[in-house]
C-alpha positions in Angstrom: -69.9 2.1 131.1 -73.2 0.6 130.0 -75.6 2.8 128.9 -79.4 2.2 130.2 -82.2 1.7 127.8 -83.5 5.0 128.6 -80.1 6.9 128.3 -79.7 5.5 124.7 -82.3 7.8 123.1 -82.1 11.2 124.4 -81.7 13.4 121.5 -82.1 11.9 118.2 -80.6 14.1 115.7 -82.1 12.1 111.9 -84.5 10.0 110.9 -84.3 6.4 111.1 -87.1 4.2 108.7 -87.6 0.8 109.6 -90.3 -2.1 108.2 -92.0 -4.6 110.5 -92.8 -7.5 108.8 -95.7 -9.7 110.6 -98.3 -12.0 109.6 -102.0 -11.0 108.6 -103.5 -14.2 109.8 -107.3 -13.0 109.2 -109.6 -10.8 107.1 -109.8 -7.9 110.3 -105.5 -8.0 110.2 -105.9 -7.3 106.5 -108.5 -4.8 106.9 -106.5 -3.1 109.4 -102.9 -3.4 107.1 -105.3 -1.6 104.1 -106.5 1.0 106.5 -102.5 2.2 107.8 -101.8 2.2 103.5 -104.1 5.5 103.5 -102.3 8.3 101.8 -104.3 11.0 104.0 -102.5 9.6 107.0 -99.6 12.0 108.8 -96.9 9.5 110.2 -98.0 10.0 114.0 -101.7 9.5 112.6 -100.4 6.1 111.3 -98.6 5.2 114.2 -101.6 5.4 116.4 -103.4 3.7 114.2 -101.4 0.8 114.3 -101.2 0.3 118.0 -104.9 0.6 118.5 -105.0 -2.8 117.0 -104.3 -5.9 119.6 -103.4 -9.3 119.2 -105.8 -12.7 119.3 -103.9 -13.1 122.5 -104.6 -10.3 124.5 -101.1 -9.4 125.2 -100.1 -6.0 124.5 -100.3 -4.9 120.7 -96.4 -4.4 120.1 -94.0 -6.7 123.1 -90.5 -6.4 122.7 -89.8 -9.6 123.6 -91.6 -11.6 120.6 -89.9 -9.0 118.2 -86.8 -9.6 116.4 -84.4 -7.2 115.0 -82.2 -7.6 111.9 -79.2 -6.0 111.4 -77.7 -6.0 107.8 -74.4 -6.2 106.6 -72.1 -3.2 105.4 -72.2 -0.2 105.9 -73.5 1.5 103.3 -76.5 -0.3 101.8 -79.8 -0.4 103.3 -82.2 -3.1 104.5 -83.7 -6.2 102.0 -87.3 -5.7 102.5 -90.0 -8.6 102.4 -91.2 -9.8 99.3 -88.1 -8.3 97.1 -85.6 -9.5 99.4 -87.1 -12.1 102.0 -89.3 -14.1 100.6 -92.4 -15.1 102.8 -93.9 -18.4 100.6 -93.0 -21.1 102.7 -91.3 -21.3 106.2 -88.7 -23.0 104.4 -87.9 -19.9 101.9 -86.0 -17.8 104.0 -84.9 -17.1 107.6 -87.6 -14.2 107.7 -90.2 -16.8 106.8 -88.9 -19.6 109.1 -88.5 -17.4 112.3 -92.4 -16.4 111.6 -93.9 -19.2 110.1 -91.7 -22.2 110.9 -92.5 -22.7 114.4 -88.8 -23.9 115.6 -87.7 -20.2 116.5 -89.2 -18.8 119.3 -88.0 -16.2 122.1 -86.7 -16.8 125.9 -89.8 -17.5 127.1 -90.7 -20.4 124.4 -93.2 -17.7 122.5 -93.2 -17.7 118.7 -92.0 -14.3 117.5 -94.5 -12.0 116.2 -92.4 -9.2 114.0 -89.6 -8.9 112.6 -88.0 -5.5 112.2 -85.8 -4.6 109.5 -84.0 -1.3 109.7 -82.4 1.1 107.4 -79.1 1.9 109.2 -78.6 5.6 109.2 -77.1 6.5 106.2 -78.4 3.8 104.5 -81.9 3.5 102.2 -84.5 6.1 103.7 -82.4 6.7 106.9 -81.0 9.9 106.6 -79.2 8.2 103.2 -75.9 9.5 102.9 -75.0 10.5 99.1 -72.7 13.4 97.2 -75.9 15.0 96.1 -76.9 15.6 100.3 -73.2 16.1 100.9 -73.0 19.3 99.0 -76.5 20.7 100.2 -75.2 19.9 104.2 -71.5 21.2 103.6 -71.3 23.6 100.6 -68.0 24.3 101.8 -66.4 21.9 101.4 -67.0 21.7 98.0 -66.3 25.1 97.1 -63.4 24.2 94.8 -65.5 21.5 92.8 -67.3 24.9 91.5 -64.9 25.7 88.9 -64.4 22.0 88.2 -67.4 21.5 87.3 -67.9 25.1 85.1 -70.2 26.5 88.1 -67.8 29.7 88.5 -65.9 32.0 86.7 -63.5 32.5 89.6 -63.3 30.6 92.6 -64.7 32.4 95.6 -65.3 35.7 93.5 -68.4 36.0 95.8 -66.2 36.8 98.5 -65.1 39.8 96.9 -61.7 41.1 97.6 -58.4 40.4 95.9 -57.1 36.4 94.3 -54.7 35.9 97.6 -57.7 37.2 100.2 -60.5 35.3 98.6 -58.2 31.7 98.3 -57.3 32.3 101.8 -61.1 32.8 103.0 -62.2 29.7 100.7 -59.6 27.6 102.2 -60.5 28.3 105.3 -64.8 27.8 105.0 -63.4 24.6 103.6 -61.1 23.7 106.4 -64.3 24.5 108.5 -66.5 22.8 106.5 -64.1 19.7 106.3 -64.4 19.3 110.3 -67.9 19.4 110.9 -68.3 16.9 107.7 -66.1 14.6 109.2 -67.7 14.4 112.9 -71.1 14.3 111.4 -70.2 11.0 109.8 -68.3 9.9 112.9 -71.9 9.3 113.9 -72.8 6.9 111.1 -70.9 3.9 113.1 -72.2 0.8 115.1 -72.4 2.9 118.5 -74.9 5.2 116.5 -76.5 2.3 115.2 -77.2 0.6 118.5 -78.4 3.8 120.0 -80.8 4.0 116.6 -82.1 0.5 117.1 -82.7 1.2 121.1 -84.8 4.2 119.7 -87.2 2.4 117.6 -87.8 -0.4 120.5 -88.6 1.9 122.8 -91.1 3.6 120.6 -92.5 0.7 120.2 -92.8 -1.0 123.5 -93.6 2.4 125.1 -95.4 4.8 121.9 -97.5 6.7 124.3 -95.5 7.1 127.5 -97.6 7.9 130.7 -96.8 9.3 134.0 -98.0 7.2 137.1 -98.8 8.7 140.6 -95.3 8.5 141.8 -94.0 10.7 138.8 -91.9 7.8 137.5 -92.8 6.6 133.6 -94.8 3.7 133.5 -92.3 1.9 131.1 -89.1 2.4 133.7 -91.3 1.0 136.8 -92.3 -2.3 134.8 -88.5 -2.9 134.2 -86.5 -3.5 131.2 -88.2 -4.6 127.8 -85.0 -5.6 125.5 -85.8 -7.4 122.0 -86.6 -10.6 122.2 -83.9 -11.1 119.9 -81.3 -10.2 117.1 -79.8 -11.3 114.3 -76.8 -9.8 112.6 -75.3 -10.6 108.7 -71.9 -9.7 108.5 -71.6 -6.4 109.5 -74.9 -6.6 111.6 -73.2 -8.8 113.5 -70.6 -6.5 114.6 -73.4 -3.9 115.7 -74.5 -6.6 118.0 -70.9 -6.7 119.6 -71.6 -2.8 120.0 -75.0 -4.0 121.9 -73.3 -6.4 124.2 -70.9 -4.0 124.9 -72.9 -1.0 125.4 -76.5 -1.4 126.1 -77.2 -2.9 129.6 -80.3 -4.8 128.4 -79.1 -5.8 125.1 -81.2 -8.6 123.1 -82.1 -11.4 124.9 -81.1 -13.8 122.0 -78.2 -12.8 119.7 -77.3 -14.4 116.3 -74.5 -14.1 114.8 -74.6 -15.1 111.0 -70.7 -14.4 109.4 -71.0 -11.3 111.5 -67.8 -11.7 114.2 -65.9 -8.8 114.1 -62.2 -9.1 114.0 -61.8 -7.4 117.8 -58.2 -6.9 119.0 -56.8 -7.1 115.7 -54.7 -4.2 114.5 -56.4 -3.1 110.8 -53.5 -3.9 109.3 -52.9 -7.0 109.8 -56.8 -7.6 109.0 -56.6 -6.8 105.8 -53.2 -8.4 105.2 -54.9 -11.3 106.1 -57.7 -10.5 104.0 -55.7 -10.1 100.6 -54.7 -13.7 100.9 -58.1 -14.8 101.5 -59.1 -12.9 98.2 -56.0 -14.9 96.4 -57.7 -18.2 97.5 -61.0 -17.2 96.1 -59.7 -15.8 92.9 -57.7 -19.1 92.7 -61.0 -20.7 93.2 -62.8 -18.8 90.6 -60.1 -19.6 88.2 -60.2 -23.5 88.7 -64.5 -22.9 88.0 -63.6 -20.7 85.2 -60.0 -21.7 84.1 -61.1 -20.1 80.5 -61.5 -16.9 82.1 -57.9 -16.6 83.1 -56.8 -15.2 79.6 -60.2 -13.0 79.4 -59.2 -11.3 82.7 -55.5 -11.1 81.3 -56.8 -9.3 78.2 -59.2 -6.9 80.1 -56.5 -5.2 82.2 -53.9 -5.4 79.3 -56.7 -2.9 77.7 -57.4 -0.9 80.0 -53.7 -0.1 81.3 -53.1 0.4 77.5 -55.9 3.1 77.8 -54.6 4.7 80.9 -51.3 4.9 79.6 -52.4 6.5 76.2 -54.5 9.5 78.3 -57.4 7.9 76.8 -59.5 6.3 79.7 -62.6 4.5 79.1 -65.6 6.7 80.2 -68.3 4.6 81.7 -72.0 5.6 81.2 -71.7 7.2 84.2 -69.0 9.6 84.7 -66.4 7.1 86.1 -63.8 5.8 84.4 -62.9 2.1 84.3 -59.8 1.7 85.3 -57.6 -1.7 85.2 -57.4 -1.2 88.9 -61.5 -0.8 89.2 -62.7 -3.0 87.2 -60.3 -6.2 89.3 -62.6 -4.7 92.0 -65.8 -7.0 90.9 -63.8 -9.4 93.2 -65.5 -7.7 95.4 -68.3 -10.2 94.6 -66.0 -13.4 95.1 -67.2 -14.2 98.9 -70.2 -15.4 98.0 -71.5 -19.1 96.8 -69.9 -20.4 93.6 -72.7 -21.2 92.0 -74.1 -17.8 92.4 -71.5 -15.1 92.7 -69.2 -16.7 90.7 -71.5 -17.6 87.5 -72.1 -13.9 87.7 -69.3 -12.6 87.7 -68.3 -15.5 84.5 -71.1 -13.4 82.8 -69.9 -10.0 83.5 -65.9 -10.9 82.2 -67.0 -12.6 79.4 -69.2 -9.3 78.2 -66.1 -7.8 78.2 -65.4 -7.6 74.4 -68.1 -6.6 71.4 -66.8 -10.4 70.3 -64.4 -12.8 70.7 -62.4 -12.2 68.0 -61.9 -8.0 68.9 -60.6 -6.1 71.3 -62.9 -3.2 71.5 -64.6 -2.8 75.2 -68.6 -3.5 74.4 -71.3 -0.7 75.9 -73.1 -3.7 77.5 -69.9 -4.7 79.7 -69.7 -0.5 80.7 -73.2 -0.7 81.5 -72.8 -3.4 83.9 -69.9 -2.2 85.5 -71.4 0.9 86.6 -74.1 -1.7 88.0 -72.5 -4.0 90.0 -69.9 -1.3 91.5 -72.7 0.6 93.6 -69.9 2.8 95.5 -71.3 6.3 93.8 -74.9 5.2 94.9 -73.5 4.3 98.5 -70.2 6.4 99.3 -71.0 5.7 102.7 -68.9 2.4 102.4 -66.2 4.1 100.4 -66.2 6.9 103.5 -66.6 4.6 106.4 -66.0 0.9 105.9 -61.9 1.3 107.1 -63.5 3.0 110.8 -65.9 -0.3 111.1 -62.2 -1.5 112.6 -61.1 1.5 114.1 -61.5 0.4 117.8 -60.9 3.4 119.7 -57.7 5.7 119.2 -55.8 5.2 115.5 -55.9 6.1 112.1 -57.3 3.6 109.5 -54.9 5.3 106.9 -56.2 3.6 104.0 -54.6 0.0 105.6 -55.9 -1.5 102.4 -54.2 0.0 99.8 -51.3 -0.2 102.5 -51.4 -4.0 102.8 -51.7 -4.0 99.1 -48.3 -2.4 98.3 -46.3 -4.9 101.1 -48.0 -7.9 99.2 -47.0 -6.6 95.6 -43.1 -5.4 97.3 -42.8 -9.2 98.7 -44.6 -11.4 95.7 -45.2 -10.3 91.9 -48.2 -12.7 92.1 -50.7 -9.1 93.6 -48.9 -7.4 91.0 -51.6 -7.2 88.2 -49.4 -4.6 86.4 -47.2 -7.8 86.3 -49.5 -10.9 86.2 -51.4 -9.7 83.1 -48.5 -10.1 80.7 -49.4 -12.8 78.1 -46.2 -14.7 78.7 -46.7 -14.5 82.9 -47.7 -17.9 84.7 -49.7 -16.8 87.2 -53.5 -15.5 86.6 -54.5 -12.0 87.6 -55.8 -11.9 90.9 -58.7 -9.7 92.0 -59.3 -7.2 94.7 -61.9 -7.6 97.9 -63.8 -6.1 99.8 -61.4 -3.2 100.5 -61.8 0.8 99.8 -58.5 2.4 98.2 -58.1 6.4 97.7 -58.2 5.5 94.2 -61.6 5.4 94.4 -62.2 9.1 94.5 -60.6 9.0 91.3 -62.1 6.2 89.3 -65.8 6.9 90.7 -67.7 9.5 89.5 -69.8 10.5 92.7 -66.6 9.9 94.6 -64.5 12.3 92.7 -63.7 16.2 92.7 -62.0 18.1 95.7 -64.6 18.0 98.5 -65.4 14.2 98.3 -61.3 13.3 98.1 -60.3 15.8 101.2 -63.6 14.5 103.2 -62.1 10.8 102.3 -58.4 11.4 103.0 -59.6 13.0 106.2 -61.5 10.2 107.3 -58.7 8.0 106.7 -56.3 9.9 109.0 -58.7 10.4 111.9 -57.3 8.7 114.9 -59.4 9.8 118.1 -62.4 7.2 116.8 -64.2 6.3 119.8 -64.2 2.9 120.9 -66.9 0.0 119.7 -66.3 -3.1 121.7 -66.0 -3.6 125.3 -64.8 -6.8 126.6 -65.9 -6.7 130.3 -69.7 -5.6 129.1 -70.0 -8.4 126.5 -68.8 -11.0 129.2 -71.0 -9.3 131.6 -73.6 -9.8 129.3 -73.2 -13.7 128.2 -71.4 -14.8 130.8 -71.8 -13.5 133.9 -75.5 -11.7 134.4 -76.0 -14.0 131.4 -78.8 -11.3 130.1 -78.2 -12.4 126.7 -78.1 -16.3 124.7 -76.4 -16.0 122.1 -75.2 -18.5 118.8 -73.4 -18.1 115.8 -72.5 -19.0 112.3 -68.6 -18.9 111.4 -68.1 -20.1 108.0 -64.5 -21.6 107.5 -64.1 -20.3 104.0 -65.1 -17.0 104.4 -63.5 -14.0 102.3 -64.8 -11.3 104.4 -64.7 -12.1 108.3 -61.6 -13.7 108.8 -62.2 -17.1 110.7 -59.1 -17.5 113.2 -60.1 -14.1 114.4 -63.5 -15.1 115.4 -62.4 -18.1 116.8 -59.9 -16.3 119.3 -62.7 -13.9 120.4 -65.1 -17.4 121.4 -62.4 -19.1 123.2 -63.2 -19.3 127.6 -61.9 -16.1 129.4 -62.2 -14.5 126.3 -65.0 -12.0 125.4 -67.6 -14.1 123.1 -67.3 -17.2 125.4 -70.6 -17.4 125.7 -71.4 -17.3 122.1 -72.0 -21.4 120.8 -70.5 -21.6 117.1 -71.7 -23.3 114.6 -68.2 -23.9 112.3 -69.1 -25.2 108.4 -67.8 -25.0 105.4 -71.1 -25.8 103.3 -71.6 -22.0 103.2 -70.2 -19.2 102.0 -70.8 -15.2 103.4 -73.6 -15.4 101.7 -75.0 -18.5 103.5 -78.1 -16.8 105.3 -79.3 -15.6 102.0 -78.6 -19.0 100.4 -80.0 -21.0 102.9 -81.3 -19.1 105.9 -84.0 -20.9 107.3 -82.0 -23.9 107.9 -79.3 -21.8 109.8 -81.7 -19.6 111.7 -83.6 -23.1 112.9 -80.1 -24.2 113.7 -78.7 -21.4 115.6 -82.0 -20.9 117.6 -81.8 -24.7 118.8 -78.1 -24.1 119.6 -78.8 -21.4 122.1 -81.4 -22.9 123.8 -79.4 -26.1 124.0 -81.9 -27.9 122.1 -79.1 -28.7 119.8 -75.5 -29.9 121.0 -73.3 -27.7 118.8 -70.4 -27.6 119.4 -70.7 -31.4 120.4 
């Protein structure tokens, strides 16, 4: 069943931080930005603060309906803010800039859009982050038998008291305890939590002061619904925005989808046997930029085998080790534009070696995998980023690492055990963007008992709760047609598979309302490469100002 606006945000349980962007268009909006920066301010001092101000038009200070909300990709990471991420110089400079500035986005109602809102998705940047470090201080439990690990204990559980049989017994089961609540707290760090998060912070802005009229009733419920006045979700935003259609009754009245179409109906299995031969066609691809990098990669994971073999890993700066197996995971990388993504990932394999002529890994190569491999900053993708397919009842079961082991069983060529020999053909291909138990080996944040057992039992939950609803979504576009919606499917890309999105957009099906935009001139990374010229295309689409598909 839908839930109502109102139903969404009972009880909030953490904090969710947003930014709104907007434009200071005279010397009394600056004054008034300067006078919210005041350090003396308590947040709900702030917050009135910033609704005394009105606009030039008279309408109210902060309408829904001329906001837009972004939704970034993941999970894990948090939000790109303005100026570091979304650069405001010209309407052409990004789709922030061109959905304020340009003048060819505007809302239902032909209005230009006023704010953008860019929210930290709970566990994610200043929401409620999720890290180890917060883990342990939330469920000390559970990590009871990382004490003596780690030198914190002479004995495990010797503060229990009692004899070496009783006290294993009692630790085992505060972990077991432990273990559970852990693993329905981050159930709640989904897109259904995420929706119910973003329905929160409208409301708090279309209604920050809630009155009471004569008839009882809140002055916000009598007016009628105020939904955003639209949406726009990268990747896995865009998947959140399925959860809107599918379970908020007045869900954004203009949905974009930018490489966001989630792979609905689709058993996670066969997603992410799909997925590892997308990753062989971009590794092919790299090699064809790059064909000197072939040998490089070759002589990388011969060393570092050689090392795992001897018992003498390679410690990286810090903590982790670097494993054949985690260092092939910068493929992770591959999905986005060559010229970009791949030239970086060129420099990163050829720091590999202090020069060419040795074989001795370089400190500046460590340094930089710890870098681009984020996971120990962001375990919330190594927990969680399986269950963004979970669908309702099922265990993920690492599918990954499970699709991984049918490819290598039926063709050598995933092999790169195999593949890095000097004297084999075919190059070493990388991994994607998958999550493999591994990880809580290889990563130092990820490691030890607590964060392995949380992992393995995220892996074999199976009573998720469902995250898509067919009959809302067409409800929503199709029938009641509350929502317009358009989207950008990018043929080549590594990380939402394409022939799934197009069976989801087909008629009878449950994006049929969705318009698509279908190109291969972009990559995943296409609304951060050239986002102003997608957001102006996608907004003319679903306003049928543009006739795409023709």
């Amino acid at each position: 069943a839908f839930l109502t606006n109102n139903e969404a945000f009972d009880e909030p349980t953490i904090d969710v931080y947003f930014t709104i962007t907007e434009l200071l268009s005279n010397a009394q909006d600056e004054a008034h930005f300067h006078a919210l920066q005041n350090p003396n301010l308590s947040p709900s001092q702030r917050a009135a603060l910033y609704f005394q101000k009105g606009t030039s038009d008279g309408e109210s200070s902060v309408d829904p309906s001329r906001m837009m909300l972004y939704l970034q990709g993941g999970p894990g990471f948090g939000c790109a803010s303005p100026v570091s991420g979304l650069s405001l110089a010209s309407s052409s400079s990004s789709w922030a800039a061109a959905v304020l500035l340009g003048g060819k986005v505007s809302n239902a109602d032909g209005k230009s859009f006023q704010r953008i809102v860019l929210m930290d998705q709970r566990g994610t940047g200043r929401s409620s982050a999720i890290c180890k470090q917060q883990l342990v201080k939330m469920f000390p439990d559970l990590f009871l038998l990382d004490k003596k690990k780690e030198g914190k204990g002479k004995v495990v559980g010797e503060e229990f008291g009692g004899d070496s049989d009783a006290r294993m017994m009692l630790v085992q089961a505060r972990q077991q305890k432990a273990l559970k609540e852990a693993t329905d707290y981050l159930s709640l760090f989904r897109a259904d939590s995420i929706v119910r998060d973003a329905e929160w912070i409208r409301e708090s802005l279309a209604n920050p002061f809630p009155s009471v009229n004569d008839d009882g009733n809140d002055d916000a419920a009598v007016n009628g619904p105020q939904p955003w006045g639209g949406a726009l979700g990268q990747s896995f935003g865009g998947f959140c925005l399925m959860t809107y259609l599918s379970s908020i009754q007045n869900p954004p009245e203009l949905v974009y989808f930018t490489g966001g179409i989630a792979p609905m109906n689709t058993p996670v299995g066969e997603v992410y046997d799909r997925l590892w031969l997308r990753v062989r066609e971009r590794s092919w691809k790299y090699y064809e930029q790059y064909p000197g990098d072939v040998a490089t990669v070759k002589k990388i994971v011969r060393k570092l085998l050689a090392h795992e073999n001897s018992a003498d890993p390679i410690i990286l700066p810090s903590g982790g080790i670097l494993t054949a197996r985690r260092f092939l995971q910068i493929g992770l990388g591959l999905g986005g534009s060559p010229g970009t993504s791949f030239a970086n990932m060129h420099s990163v394999i050829n720091s590999a070696f202090v020069n060419e002529d040795s074989d001795e890994i370089s400190n500046a190569f460590l340094k930089t995998i710890d870098y681009e491999q984020s996971f120990d900053d962001a375990p919330l993708y190594f927990l969680l980023h399986e269950s963004i397919y979970a669908d309702g009842e099922g265990a993920t079961q690492w599918a990954a690492n499970q699709s991984y082991e049918g490819h290598v069983k039926a063709n050598s060529e995933f092999d790169y055990r195999v593949t890095s020999e000097e004297d084999n053909s075919n190059p070493t291909l990388f991994f994607g963007e998958m999550v493999f138990p591994f990880m809580a080996h290889d990563f130092s944040e990820l490691s030890n008992s607590g964060m392995r057992t949380l992992s393995e039992a995220l892996a074999e939950k199976s009573d998720w709760l469902p995250l898509f609803d067919e009959t809302n979504m067409r409800t929503a576009l199709v029938h009641k047609k509350k929502s317009r919606a358009a989207a950008a499917c990018y043929y080549d890309d590594m990380y939402v598979d394409f022939e799934c999105a197009m069976k989801l957009v087909q008629r009878g099906c449950p994006l049929e309302g969705v318009k698509v935009y279908v190109t291969n001139e972009y990559q995943h990374s296409g609304l951060r490469d050239d986002g102003a010229n997608i957001i102006n295309k996608l907004a003319a689409m679903s306003k049928n100002r543009l006739h795409v598909p023709s």
